[in-house]
PAZAPA-4460 file (N, C-alpha, C; in steps of 0.05 Angstrom, whole numbers, plus 32768, in hexadecimal, padded with zeros to 4 digits):
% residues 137
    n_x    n_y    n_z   ca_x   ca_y   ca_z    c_x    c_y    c_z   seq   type   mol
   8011   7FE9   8000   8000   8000   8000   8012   8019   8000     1      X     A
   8005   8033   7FF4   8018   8045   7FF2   8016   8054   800B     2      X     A
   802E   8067   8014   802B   807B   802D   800C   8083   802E     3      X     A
   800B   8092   8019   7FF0   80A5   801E   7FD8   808F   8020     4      X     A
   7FDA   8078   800F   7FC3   8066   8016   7FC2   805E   8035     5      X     A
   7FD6   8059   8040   7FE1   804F   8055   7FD6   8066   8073     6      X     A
   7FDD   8086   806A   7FCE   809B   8078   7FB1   809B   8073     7      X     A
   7FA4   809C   8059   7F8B   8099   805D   7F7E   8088   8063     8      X     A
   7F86   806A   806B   7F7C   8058   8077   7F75   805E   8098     9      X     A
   7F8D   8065   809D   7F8F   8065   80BA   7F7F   8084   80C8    10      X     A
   7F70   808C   80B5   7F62   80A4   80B7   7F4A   809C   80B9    11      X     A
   7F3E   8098   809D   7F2B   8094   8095   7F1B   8079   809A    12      X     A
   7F30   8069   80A0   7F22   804D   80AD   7F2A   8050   80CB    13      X     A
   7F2D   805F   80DC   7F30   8059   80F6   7F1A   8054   810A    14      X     A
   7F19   8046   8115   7F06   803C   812F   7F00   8048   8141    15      X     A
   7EEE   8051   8147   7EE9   8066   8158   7EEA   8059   8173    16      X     A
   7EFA   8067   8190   7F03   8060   81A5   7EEC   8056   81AF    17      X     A
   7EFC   8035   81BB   7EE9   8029   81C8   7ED7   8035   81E6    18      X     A
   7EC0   8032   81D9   7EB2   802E   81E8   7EB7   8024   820C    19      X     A
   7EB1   802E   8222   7EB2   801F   8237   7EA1   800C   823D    20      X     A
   7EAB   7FF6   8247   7E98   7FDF   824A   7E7D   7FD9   825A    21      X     A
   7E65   7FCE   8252   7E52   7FD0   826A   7E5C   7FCB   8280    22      X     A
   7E48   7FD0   8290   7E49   7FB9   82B1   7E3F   7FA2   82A8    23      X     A
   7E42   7F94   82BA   7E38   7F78   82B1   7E22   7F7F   82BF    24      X     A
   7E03   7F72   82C0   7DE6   7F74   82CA   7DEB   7F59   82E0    25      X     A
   7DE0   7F66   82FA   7DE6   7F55   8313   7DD5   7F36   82FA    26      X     A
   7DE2   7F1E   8313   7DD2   7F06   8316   7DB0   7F08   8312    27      X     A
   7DA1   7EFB   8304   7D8A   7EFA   830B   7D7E   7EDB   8306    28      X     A
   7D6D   7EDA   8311   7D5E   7EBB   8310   7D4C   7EB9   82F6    29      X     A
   7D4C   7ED2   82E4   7D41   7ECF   82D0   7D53   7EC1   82B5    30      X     A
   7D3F   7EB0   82A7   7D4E   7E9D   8292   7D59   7EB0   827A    31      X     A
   7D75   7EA9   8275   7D84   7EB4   826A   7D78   7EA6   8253    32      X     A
   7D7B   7EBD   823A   7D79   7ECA   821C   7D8F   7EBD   820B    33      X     A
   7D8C   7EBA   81F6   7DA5   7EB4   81DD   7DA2   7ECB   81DD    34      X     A
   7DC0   7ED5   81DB   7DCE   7EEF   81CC   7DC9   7EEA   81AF    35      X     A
   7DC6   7F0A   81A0   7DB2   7F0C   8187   7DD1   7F05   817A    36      X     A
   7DD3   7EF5   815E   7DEA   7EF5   814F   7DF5   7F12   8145    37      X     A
   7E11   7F13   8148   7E22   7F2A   8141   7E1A   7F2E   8123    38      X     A
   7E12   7F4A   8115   7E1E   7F4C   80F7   7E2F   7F4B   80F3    39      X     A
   7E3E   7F3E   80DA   7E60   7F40   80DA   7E5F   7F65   80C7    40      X     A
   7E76   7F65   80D7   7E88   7F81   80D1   7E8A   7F81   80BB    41      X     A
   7E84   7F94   80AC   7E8A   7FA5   808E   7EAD   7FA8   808F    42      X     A
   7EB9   7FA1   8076   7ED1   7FA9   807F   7ED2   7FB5   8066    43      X     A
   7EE8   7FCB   8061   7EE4   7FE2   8051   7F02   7FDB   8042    44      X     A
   7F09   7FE2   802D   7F25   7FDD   801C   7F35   7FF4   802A    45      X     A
   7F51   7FEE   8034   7F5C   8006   8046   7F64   8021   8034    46      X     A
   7F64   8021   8018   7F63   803A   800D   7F4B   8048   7FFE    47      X     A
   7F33   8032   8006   7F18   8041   7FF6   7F10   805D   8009    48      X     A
   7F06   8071   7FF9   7EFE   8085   800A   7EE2   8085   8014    49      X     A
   7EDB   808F   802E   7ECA   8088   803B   7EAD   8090   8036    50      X     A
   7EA1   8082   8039   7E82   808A   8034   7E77   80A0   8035    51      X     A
   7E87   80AD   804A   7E70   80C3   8053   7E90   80D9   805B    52      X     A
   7E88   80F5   8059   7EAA   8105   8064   7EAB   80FA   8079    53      X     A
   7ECA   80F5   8079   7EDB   80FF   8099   7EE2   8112   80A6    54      X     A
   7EDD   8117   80B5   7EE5   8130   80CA   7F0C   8130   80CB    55      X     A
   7F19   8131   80BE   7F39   8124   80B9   7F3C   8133   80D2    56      X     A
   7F36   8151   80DB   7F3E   815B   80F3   7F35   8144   8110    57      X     A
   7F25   8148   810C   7F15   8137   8125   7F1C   811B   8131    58      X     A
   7F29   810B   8115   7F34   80F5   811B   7F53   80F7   8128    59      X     A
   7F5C   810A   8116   7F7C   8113   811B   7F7D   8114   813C    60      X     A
   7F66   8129   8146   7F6C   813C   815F   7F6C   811E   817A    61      X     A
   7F55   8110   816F   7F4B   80F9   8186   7F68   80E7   8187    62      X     A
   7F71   80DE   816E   7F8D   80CB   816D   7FA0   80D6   817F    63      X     A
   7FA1   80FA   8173   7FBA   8101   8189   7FB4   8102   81A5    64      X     A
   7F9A   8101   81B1   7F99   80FF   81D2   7F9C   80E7   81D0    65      X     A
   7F98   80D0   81C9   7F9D   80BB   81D5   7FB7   80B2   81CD    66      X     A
   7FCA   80B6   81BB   7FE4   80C3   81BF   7FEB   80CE   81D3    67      X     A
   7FEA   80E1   81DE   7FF6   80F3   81F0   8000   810B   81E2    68      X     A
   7FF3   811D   81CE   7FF5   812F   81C4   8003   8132   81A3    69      X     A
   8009   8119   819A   8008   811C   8177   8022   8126   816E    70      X     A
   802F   813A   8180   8044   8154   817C   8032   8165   8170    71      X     A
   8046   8168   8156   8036   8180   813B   8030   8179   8124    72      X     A
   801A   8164   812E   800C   815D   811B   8000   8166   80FE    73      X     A
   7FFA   817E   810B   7FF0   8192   80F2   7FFA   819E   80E3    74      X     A
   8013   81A2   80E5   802A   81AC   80DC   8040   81AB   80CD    75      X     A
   804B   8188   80DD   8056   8172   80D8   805B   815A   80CE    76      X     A
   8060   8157   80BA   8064   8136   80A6   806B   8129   80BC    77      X     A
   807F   812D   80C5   808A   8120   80D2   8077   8116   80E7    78      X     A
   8070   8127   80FC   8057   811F   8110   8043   8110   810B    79      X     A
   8041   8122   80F6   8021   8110   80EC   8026   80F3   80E9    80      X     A
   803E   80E9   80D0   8044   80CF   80D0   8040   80C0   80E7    81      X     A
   8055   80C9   80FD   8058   80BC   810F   8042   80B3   8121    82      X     A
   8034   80C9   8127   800C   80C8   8139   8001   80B8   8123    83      X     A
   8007   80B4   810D   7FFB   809C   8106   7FFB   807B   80FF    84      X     A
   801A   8084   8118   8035   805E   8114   8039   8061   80F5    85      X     A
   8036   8071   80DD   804C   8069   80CE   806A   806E   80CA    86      X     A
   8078   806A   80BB   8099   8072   80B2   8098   808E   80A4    87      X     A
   80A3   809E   80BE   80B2   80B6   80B1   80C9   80BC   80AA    88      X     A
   80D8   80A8   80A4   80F1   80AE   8099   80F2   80BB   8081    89      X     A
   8106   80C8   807C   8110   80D9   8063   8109   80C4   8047    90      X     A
   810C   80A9   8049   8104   809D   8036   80E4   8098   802E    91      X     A
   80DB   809C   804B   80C0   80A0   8046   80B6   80B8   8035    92      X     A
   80B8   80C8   8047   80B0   80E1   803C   80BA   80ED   801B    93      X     A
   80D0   80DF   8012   80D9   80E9   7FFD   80C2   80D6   7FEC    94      X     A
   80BD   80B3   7FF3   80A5   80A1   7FE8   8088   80BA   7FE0    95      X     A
   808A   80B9   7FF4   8068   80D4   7FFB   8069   80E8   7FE4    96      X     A
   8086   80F6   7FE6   8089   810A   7FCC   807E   8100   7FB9    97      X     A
   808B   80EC   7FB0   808A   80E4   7F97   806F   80D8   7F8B    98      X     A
   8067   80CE   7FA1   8045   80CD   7FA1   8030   80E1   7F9A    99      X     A
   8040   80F4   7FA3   8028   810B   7FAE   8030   8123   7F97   100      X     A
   8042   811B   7F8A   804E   8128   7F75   8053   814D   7F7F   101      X     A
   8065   814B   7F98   806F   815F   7FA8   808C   815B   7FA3   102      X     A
   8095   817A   7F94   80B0   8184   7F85   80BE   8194   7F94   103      X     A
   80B6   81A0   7FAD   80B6   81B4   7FBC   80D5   81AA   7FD0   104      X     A
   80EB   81BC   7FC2   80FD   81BE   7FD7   810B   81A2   7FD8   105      X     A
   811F   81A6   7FE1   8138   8189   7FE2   8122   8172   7FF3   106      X     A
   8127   8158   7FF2   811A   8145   8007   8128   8149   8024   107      X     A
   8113   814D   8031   8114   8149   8048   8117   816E   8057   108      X     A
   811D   8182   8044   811D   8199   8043   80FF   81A7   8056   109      X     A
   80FD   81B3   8069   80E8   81BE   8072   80CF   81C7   805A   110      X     A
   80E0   81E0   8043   80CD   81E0   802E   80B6   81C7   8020   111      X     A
   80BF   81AA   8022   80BA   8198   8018   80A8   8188   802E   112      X     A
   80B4   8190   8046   80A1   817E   8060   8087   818F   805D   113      X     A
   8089   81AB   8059   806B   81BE   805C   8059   81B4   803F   114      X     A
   806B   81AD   8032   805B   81AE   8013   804B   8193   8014   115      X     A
   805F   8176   8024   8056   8165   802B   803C   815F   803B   116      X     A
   8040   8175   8057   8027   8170   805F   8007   817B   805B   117      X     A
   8019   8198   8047   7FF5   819F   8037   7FF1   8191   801C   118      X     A
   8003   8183   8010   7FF3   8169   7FFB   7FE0   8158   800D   119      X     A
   7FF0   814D   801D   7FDF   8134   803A   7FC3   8144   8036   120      X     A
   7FC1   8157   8040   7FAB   815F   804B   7F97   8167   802F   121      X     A
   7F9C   8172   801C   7F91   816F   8002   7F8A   8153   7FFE   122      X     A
   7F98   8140   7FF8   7F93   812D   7FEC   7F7A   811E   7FFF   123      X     A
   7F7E   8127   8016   7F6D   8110   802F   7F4D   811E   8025   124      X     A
   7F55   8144   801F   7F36   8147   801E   7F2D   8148   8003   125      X     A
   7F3E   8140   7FEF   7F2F   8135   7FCF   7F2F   8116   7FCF   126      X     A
   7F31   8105   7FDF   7F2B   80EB   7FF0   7F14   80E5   7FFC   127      X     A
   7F06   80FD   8007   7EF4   80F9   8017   7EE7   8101   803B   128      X     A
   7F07   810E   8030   7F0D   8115   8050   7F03   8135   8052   129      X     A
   7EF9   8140   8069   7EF5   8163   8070   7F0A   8167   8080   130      X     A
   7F1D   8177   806C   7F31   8180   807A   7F32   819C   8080   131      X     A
   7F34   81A7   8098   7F31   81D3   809C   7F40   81D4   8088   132      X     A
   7F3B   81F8   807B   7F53   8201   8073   7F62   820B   8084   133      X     A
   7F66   8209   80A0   7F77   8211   80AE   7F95   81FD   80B0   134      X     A
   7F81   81E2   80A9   7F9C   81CE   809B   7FAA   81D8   8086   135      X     A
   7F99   81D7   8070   7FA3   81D4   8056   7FAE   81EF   8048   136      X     A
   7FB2   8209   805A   7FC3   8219   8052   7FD7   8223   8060   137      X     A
***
């Protein structure tokens, strides 16, 4: 799978934080029920875009608390990669370029990390994704 397929998977298919579990319902002397059969889970191709928009902010912000703050996510190729467990190495990111057809500045060059992370954010929201323009400029 490519980087960016690989980011918009882990966006756009993410699982929304579990749920806390019931209590269990005390003992009773009343006769226990069959549990209704599970539907099986829809599973989605990890680079199709999603049915309905994503909130790309909304998902981003929830990952980084349960992270412990993301760094600079919004900002950052680098961060962002990382808040989302992929490879940010220089070989990555130069992969991404070349994907994302980003010319901008030597690899690995700041000019090229900024150019990097407003393609990301373009591409996520001609994907399917609602991204602010407070991202994407």
């Amino acid at each position: 799978m490519s980087l960016f397929g690989s980011i918009m998977s882990k966006i756009f298919h993410r699982k929304p934080a579990a749920a806390p579990a019931p209590k269990a319902a005390p003992a009773s002397s009343a006769p226990a029920t069959a549990p209704a059969a599970a539907a099986p889970a829809a599973v989605a191709a990890p680079t199709a875009p999603p049915a309905q928009p994503v909130d790309v902010e909304a998902v981003l912000v929830e990952l980084a608390k349960e992270k412990g703050g993301g760094g600079n996510w919004r900002t950052s190729i680098v961060d962002l990669l990382k808040m989302l467990d992929l490879d940010s190495s220089l070989a990555a990111r130069k992969e991404l370029a070349e994907e994302l057809g980003v010319h901008a500045g030597d690899h690995g060059s700041a000019e090229q990390n900024i150019a990097l992370q407003r393609a990301v954010w373009r591409k996520l929201a001609e994907n399917g994704g609602t991204v602010p323009a407070s991202l994407r400029d």
